[in-house]
C-alpha positions as CSV (number, residue, x, y, z in Angstrom):
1,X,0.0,0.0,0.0
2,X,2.6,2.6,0.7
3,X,4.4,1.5,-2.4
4,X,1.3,3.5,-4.4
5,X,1.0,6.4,-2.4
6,X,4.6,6.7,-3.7
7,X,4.5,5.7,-7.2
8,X,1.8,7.7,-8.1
9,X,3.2,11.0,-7.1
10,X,6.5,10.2,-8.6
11,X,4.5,8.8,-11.8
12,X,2.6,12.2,-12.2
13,X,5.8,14.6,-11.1
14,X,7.9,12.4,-14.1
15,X,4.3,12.5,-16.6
16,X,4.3,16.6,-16.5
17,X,8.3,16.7,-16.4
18,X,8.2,14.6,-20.0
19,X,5.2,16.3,-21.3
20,X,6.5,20.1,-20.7
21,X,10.3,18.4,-21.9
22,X,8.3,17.3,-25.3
23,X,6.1,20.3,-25.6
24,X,9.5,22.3,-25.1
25,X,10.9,20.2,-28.1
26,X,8.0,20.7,-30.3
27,X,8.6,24.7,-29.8
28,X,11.9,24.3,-30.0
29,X,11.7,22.9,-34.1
30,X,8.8,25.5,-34.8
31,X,11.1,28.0,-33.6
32,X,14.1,27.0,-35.9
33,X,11.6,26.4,-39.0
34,X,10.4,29.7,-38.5
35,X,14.3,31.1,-38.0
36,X,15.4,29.1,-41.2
37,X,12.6,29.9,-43.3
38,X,12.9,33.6,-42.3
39,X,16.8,33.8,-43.2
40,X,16.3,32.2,-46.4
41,X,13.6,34.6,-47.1
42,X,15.8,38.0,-45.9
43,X,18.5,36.5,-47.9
44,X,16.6,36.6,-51.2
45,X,15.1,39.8,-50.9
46,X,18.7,41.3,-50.3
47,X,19.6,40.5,-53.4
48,X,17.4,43.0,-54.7
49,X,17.1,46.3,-54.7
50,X,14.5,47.7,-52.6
51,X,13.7,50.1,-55.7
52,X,13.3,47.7,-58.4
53,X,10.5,46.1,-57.0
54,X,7.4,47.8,-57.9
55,X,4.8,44.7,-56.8
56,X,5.8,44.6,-53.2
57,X,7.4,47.3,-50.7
58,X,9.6,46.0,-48.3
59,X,7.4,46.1,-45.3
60,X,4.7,44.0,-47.1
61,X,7.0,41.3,-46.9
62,X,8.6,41.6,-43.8
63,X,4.7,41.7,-42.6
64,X,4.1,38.3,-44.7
65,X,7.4,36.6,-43.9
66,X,5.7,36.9,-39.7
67,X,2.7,35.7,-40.6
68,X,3.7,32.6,-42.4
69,X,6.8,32.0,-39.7
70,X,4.6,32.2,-37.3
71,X,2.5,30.0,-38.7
72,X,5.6,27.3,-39.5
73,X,6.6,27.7,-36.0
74,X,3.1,26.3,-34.6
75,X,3.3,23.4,-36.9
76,X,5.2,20.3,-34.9
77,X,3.0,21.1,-31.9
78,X,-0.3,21.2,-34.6
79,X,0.9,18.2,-36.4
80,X,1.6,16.4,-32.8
81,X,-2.3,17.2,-31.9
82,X,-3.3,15.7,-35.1
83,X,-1.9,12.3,-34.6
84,X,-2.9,12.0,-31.0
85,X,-6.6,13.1,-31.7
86,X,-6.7,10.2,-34.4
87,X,-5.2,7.8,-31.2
88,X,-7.6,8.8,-28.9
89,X,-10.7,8.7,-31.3
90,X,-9.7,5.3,-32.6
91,X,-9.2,4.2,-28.8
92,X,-12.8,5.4,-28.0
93,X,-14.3,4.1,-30.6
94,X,-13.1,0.5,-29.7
95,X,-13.7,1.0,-25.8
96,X,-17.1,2.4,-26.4
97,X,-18.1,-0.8,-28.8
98,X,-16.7,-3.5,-26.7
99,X,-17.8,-1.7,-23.5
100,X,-21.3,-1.1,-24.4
101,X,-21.5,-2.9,-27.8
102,X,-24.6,-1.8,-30.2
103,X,-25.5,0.9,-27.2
104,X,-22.4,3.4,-28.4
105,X,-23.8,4.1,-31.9
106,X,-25.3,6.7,-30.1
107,X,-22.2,8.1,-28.9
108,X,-20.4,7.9,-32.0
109,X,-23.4,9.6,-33.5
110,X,-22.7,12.5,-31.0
111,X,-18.9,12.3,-32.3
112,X,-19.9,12.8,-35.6
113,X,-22.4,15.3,-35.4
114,X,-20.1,17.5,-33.0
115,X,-17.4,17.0,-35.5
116,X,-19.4,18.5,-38.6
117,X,-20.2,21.0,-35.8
118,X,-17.0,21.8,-35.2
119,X,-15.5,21.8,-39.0
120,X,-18.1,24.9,-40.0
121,X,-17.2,27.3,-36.7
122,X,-13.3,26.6,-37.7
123,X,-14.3,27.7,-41.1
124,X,-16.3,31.2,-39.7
125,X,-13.3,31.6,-37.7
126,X,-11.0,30.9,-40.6
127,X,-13.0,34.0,-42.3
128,X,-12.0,36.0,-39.7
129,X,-8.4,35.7,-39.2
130,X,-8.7,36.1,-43.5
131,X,-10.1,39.5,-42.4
132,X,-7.8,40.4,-39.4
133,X,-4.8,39.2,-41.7
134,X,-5.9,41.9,-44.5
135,X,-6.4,44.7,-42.1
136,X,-3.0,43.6,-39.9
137,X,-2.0,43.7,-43.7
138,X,-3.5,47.2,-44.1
139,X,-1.8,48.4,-41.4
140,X,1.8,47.8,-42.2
141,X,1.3,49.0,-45.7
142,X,0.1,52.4,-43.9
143,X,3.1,52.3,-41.5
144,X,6.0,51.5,-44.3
């Protein structure tokens, strides 16, 4: 009996110690796509002038080189999600039907219909960070 009053402390102490240790990881290769992606990118546009380049000013790209590092850097920890979402919905799908057997068509229903849910508010809200990107957009072009 004392052996699990001891365990499971040291068990959760090690479980957040790995899971802030990976999280850190995951952050840690966004951060150096984003770095990499952004050198490249300031390398290129050095190599021309400034002047000569009527389509873009400088700060338009310096404003879209952000946006899509910032958006590289979030990727591993996205990607991560991803994979263990499918995991856990594969593992509830087979716990529900051998737990409950013909009873959890009803949940999976619930999954599915929650899911379609979900899949057209991520696509208002996609609408809106479009719109909040064109005015953040906006902004820089007014500021450069």
């Amino acid at each position: 009996v004392n052996i699990l009053f001891v365990e499971y402390p040291l068990d959760q102490i090690l479980s957040v110690f790995f899971d802030a240790h990976a999280l850190f990881n995951l952050a840690l290769v966004g951060t150096e796509i984003s770095n990499s992606v952004s050198i490249g990118m300031v390398n290129k546009a050095m190599r021309y002038s400034a002047l000569c380049n009527k389509q873009f000013k400088m700060g338009e790209i310096s404003s879209l080189m952000q946006v899509d590092c910032f958006r590289l850097s979030l990727l591993p920890k996205n990607f991560n999600s991803i994979i263990f979402i499918i995991y856990c919905l594969i593992f509830a799908i087979v716990f529900m039907a051998s737990t409950v057997s013909y009873a959890f068509l009803a949940g999976f229903g619930v999954l599915i219909i929650m899911s379609i849910m979900n899949l057209f508010i991520s696509r208002i809200t996609g609408r809106y960070q479009k719109e909040i990107a064109q005015a953040t957009d906006n902004r820089m072009k007014i500021t450069n």
